[in-house]
Backbone as numpy.savetxt, mean C-alpha at the origin, in Angstrom:
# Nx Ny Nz CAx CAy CAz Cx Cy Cz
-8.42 8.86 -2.74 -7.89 8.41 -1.47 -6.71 7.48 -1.77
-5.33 7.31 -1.35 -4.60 6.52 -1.52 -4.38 5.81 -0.16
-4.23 4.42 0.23 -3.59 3.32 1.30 -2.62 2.38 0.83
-1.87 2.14 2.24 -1.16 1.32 1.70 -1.57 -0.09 2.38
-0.99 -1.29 1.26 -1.38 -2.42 1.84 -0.46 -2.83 2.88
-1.13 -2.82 3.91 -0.51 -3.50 5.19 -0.13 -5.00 5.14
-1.37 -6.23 4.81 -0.85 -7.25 4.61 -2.19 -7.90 3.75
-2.26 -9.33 3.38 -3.39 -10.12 3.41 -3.94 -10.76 4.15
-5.27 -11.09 4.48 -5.61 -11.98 5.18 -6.89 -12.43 4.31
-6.63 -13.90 4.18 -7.68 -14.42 3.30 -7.96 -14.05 2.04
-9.48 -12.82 1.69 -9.50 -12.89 0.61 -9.71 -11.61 0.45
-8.98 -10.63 1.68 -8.68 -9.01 1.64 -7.45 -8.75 1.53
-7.30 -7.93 1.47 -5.86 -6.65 1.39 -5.90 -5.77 2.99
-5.63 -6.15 3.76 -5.81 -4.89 4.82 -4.70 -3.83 4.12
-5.85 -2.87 4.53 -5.00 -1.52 4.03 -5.07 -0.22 5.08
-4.04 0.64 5.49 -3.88 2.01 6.01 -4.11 2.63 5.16
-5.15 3.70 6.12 -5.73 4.90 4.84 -4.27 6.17 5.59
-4.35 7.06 5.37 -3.56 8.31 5.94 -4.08 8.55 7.21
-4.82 8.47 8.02 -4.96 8.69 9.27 -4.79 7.40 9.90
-4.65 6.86 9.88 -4.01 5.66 10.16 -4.93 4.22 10.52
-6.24 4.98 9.98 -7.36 3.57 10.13 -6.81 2.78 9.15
-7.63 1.39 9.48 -7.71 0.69 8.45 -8.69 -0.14 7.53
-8.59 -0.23 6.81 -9.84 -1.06 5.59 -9.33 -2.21 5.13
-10.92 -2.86 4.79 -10.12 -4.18 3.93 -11.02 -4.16 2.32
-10.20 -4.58 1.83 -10.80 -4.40 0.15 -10.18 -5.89 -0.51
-11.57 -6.11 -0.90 -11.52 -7.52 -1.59 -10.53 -7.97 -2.43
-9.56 -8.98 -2.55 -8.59 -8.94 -3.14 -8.66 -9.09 -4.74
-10.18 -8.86 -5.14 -10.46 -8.87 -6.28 -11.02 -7.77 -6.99
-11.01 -6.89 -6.15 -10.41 -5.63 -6.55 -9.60 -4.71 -6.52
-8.79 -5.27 -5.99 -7.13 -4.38 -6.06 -6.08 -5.29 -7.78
-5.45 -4.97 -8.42 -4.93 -4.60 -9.40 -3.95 -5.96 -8.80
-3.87 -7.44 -10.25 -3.12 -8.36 -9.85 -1.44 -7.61 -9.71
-0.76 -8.60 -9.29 0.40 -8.24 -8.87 0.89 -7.19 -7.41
-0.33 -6.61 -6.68 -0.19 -5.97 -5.83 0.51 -6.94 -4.85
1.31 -6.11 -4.40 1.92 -6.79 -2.69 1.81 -5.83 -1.59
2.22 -6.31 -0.80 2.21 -5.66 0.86 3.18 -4.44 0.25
2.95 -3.06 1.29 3.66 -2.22 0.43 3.40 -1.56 0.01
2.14 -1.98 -1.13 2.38 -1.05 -2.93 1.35 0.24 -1.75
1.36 1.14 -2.50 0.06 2.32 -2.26 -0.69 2.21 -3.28
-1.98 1.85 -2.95 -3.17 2.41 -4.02 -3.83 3.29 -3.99
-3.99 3.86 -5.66 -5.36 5.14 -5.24 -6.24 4.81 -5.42
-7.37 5.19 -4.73 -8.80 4.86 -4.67 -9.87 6.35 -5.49
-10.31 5.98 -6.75 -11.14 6.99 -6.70 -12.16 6.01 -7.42
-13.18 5.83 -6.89 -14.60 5.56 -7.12 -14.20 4.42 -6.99
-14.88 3.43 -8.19 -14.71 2.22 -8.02 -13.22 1.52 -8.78
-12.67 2.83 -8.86 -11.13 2.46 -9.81 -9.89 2.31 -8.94
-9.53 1.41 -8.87 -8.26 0.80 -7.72 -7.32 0.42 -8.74
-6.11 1.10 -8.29 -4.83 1.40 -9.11 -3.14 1.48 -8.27
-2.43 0.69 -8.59 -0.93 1.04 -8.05 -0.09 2.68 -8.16
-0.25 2.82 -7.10 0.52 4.05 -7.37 1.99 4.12 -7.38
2.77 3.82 -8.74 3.99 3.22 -8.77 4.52 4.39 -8.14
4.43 5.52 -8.60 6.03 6.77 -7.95 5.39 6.55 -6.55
3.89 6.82 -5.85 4.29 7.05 -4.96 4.43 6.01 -3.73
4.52 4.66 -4.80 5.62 3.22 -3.83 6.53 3.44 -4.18
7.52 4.05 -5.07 8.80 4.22 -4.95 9.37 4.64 -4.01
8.54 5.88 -3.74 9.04 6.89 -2.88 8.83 6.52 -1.39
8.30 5.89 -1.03 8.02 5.09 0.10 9.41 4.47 0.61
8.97 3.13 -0.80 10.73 2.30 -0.39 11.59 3.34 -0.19
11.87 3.88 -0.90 13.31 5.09 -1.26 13.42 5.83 0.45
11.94 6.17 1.46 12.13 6.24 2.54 12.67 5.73 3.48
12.16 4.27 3.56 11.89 3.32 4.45 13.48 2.64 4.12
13.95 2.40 2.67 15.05 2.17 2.43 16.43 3.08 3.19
16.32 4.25 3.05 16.95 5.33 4.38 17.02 5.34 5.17
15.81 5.16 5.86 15.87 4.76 7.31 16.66 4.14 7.61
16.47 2.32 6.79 17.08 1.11 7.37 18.32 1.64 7.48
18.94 2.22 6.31 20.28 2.75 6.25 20.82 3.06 7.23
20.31 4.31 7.41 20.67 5.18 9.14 21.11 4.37 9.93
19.72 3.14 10.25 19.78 2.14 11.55 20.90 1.65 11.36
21.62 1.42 10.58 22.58 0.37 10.68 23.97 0.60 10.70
24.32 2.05 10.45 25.48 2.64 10.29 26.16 2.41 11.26
């Protein structure tokens, strides 16, 4: 399963799964250095940054802004 972190609150990560619910996962088990943003994959109890596919995110969201502003 991969989400992305929406924000923190306290001592979770709120996170969007792909349908657009959301979860919270203890911030002591998500992978230090995570920020708002990153995508993690979730398989079992192994929580991991999914660097390409936060690149590819920004690299979206970075476009967009683009567009908007032209």
């Amino acid at each position: 399963m991969k989400v992305t972190i929406d924000r923190f609150e306290g001592n979770f990560a709120i996170c969007e799964k792909s349908d657009r619910t959301m979860i919270s996962i203890s911030k002591d088990k998500i992978p230090s250095g995570a920020k708002e943003g990153d995508i993690l994959s979730i398989e079992g109890n192994n929580i991991k940054i999914d660097i390409g596919g936060t690149a590819k995110r920004k690299k979206v969201v970075d476009d967009l802004m683009n567009d908007l502003w032209k």
